[in-house]
C-alpha positions as CSV (number, residue, x, y, z in Angstrom):
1,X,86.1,87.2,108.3
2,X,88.0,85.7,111.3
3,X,88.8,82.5,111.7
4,X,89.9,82.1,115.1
5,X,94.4,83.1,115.6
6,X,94.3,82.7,111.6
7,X,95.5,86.6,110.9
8,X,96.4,85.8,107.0
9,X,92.4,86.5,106.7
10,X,92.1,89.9,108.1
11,X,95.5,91.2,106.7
12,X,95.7,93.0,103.0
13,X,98.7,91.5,101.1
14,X,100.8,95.0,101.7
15,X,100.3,94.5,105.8
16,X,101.2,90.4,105.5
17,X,104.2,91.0,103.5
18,X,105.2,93.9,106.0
19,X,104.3,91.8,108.7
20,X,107.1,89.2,107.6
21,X,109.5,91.4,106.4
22,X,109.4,92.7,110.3
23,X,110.0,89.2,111.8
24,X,112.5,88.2,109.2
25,X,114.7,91.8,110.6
26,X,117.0,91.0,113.3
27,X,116.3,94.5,115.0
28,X,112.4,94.5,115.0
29,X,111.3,93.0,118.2
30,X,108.0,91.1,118.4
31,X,106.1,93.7,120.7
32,X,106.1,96.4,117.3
33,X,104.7,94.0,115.4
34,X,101.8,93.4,118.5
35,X,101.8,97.1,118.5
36,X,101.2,98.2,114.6
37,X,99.4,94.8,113.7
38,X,97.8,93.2,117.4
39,X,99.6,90.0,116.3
40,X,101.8,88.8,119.5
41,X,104.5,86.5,119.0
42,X,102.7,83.1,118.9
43,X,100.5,84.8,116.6
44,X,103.5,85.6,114.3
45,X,104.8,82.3,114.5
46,X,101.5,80.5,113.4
47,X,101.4,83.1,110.5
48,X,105.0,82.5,109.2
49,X,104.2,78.7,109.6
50,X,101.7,79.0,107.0
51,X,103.6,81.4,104.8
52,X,106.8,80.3,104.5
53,X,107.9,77.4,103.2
54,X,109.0,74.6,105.4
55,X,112.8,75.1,105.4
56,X,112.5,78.9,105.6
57,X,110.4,78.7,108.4
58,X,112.9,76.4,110.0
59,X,115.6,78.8,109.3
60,X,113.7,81.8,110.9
61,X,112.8,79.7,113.9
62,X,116.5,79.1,114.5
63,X,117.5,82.9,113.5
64,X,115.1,84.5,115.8
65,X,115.5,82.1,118.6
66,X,117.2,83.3,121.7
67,X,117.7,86.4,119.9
68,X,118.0,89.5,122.4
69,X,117.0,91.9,119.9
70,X,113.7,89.7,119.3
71,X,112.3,90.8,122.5
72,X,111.5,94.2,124.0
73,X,112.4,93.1,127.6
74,X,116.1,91.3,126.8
75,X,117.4,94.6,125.3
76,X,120.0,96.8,126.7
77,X,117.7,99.9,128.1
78,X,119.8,102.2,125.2
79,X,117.9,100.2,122.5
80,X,114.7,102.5,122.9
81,X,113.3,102.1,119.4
82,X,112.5,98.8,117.0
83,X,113.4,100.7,113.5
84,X,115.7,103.6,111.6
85,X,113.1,106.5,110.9
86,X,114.0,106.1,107.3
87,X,113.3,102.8,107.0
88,X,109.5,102.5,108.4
89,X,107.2,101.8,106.0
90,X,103.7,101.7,107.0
């Protein structure tokens, strides 16, 4: 059922709402989200385009811009995991 970068197709509701809930989180860099779901970042950004409302997307786009914790490779090498244990919820 693809259709192309178009993700919200291939995703159950539980994974798309995950999948946002991750990008929203300040601490969650992009790369999990490529690891647990194959989505990289452009792909994220497409997919919270078309799930969010205008404004909120425009408000994420502006949170998670330039964001050091956004990005695997602009962390401080001490940062060596993207979540608490206790909060995963896959």
């Amino acid at each position: 059922m693809s259709k192309g970068n178009n993700w919200d197709y291939q995703l159950e509701p539980s994974e798309l709402s995950r999948i946002i809930e991750m990008a929203w989180e300040d601490r969650t860099p992009f790369e999990a989200i490529k690891t647990l779901y194959g989505m990289d970042e452009q792909a994220v950004i497409s997919l919270m385009r078309r799930q969010l409302k205008p404004s909120s997307f425009k408000l994420w786009r502006q949170r998670v811009s330039g964001r050091v914790t956004k990005h695997e490779r602009l962390r401080e090498p001490a940062v060596s995991r993207a979540y608490c244990p206790t909060q995963y919820k896959r």
